[in-house]
C-alpha positions in Angstrom: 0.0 0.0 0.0 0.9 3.4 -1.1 0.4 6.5 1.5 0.5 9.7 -0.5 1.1 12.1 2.4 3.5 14.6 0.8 3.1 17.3 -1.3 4.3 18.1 -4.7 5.6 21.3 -4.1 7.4 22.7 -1.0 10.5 24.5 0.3 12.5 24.7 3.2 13.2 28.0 4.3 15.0 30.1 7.1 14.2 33.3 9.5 16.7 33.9 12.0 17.7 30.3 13.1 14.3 28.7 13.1 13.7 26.3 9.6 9.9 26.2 8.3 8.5 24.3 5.6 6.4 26.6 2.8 3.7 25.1 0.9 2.5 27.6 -1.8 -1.4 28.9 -0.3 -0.7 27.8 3.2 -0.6 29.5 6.5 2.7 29.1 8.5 3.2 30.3 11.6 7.1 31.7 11.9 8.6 34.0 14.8 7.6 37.7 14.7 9.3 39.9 11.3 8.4 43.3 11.3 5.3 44.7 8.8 1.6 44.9 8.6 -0.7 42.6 7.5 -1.3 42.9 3.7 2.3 43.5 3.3 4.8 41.1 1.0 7.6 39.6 2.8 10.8 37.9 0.6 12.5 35.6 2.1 15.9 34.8 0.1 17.4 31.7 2.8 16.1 28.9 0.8 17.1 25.5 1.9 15.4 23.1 -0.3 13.2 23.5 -3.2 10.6 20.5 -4.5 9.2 21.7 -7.7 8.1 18.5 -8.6 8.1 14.5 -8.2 11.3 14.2 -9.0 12.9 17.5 -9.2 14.8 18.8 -5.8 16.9 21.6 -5.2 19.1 21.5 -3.0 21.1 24.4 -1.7 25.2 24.5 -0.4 23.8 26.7 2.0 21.0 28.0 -0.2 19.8 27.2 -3.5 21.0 30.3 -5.6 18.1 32.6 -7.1 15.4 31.2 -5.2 13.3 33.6 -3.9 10.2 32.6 -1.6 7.6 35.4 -1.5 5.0 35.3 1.5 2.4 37.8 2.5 1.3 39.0 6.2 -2.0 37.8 7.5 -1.6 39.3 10.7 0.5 39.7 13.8 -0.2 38.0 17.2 1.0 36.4 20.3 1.4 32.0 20.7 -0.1 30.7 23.8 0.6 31.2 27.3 3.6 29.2 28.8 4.4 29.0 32.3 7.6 29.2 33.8 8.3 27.8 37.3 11.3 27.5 39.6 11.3 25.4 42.5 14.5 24.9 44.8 13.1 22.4 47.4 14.2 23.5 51.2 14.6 26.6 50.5 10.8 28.3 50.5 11.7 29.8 46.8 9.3 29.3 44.3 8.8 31.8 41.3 6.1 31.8 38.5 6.0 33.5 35.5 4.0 33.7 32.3 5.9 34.2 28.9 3.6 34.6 25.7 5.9 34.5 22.3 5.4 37.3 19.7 4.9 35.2 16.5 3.5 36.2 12.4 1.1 34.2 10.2 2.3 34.6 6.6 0.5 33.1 3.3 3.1 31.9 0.9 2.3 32.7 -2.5 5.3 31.3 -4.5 8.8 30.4 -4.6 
């Protein structure tokens, strides 16, 4: 039995030092770049490029010439996280909340 799971088309691409995988018309969520929503982001740090079956890019760091252009949906926070330290015996105990700034982009191609 065959599972066909994967898609077609995809790259790998990089912000900072986080790698995320683009699909062209999808949503992916990546750590907060500056602009408003509507606006077109390029991303030129492109890892790996699928353009078809059989036909893979891939880059010595980045595949030259690829460009992968994304637009802002919007700009929001993830969700809550708590942070807690405990030291036993010692009647210290801290908690604190942390919520990381994060932007939905659409890609659109690459």
């Amino acid at each position: 039995m065959e599972h066909k799971d994967t898609f077609s088309r995809y790259a790998i691409f990089q912000v900072g030092t986080h790698q995320y995988q683009g699909i062209e018309g999808k949503t992916v969520s990546i750590q907060k770049i500056e602009g408003e929503a509507g606006d077109k982001v390029e991303f030129k740090e492109v890892l790996l490029r699928k353009t078809a079956e059989d036909a893979v890019e891939i880059g010595r760091p980045f595949v030259k010439g690829s460009v992968l252009v994304a637009s802002i949906v919007k700009q929001m926070k993830g969700p809550k996280l708590i942070v807690y330290h405990f030291r036993r015996r010692k009647k210290s105990r801290i908690k604190n909340g942390h919520r990381q700034q994060m932007t939905i982009i659409r890609v659109e191609s690459f």
